[in-house]
C-alpha positions as CSV (number, residue, x, y, z in Angstrom):
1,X,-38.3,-27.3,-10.5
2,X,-37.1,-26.9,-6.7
3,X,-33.6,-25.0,-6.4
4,X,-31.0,-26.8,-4.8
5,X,-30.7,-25.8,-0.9
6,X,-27.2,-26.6,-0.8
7,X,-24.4,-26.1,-3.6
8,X,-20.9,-27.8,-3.0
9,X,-17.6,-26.9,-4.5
10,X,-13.9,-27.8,-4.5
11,X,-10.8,-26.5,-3.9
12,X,-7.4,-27.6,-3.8
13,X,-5.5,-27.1,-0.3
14,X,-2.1,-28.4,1.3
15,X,-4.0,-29.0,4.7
16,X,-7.3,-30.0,6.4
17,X,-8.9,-28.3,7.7
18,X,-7.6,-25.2,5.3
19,X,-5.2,-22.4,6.8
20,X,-6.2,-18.6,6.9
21,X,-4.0,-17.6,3.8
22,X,-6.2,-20.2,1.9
23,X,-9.2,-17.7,2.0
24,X,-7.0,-14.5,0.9
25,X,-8.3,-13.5,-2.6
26,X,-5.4,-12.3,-5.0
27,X,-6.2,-9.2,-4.0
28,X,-5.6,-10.0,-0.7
29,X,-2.0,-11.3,-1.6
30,X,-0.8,-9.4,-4.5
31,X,-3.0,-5.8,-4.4
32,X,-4.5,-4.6,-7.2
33,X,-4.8,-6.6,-10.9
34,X,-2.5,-5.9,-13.8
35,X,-3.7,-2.8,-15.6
36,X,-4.1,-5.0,-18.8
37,X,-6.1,-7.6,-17.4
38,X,-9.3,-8.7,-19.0
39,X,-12.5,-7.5,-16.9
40,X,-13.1,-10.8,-16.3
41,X,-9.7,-11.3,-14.2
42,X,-10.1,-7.9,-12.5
43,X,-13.5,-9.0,-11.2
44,X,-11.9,-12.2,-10.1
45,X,-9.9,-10.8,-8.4
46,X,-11.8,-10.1,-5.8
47,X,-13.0,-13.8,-5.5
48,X,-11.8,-17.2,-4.5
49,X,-11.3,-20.1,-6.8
50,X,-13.3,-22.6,-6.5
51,X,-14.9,-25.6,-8.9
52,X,-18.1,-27.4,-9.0
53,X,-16.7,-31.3,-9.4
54,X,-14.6,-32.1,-7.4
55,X,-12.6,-33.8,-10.9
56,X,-11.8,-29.9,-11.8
57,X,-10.6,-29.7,-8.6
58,X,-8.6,-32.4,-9.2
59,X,-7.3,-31.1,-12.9
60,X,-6.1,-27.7,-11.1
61,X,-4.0,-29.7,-8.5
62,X,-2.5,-31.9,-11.3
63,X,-1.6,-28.7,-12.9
64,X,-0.2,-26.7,-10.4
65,X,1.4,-29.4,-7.7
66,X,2.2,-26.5,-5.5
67,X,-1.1,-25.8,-4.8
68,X,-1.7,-28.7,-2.8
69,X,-2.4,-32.2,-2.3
70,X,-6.0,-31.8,-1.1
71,X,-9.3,-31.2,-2.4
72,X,-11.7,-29.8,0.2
73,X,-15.5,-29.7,-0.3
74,X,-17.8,-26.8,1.1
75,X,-21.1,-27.2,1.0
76,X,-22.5,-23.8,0.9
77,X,-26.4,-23.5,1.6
78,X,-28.4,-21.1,-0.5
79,X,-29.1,-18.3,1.7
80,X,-25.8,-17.9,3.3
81,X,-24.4,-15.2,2.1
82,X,-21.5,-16.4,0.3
83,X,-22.2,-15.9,-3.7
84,X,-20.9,-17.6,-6.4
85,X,-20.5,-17.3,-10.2
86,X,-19.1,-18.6,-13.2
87,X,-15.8,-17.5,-14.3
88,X,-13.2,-18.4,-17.1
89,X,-13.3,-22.0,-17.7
90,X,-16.4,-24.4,-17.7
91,X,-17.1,-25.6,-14.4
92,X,-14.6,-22.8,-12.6
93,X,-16.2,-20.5,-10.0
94,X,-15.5,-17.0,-8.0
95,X,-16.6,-17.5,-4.8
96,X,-17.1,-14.1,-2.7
97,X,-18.5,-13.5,1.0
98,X,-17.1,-13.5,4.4
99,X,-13.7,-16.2,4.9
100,X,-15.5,-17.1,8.2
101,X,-18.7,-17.8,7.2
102,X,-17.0,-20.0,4.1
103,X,-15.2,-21.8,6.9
104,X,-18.7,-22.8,8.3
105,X,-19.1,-24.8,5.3
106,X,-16.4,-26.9,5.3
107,X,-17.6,-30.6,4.9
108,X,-15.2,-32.5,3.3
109,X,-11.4,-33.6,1.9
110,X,-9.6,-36.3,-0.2
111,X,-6.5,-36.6,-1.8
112,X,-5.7,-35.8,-5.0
């Protein structure tokens, strides 16, 4: 079976196209993890947040309303540079590379 070429994801955002503090990590913002984090958490910290359907995108901004009223779509081709795994719950993903390569593969938005 072919791989895909391109992979898209979601993320919640107040505004389109996304501004620069939307591609800070929590490292970025806040410095180092909690010392009692799980390992998971401390390697996410490094990461963005991002989901693979754009409805878990939509669940987060449900959740947390201060997040945004956006949902943004990058379409990321294989090859890129920017990496992605999975992390904490089904269908959640770090995303890690370089913010202006990301913003290269900006494609899309809708509302919540």
């Amino acid at each position: 079976m072919e791989e895909k070429s391109v992979t898209s994801f979601y993320r919640v955002s107040k505004r389109y196209p996304p501004e620069d503090r939307s591609y800070l990590t929590p490292r970025d913002k806040l410095g180092d993890p909690p010392a009692d984090a799980s390992e998971e958490k401390k390697r996410s910290w490094d990461a963005l947040s991002a989901f693979d359907t754009e409805e878990g995108a939509r669940r987060q901004a449900r959740m947390f309303a201060h997040l945004g009223n956006l949902i943004v779509r990058y379409d990321i081709p294989n090859g890129s540079g920017i990496v992605w795994e999975q992390s904490g719950e089904l269908g959640h993903c770090d995303l890690r590379g370089d913010a202006e390569e990301l913003k290269r593969y900006l494609a899309d938005v809708v509302d919540v």
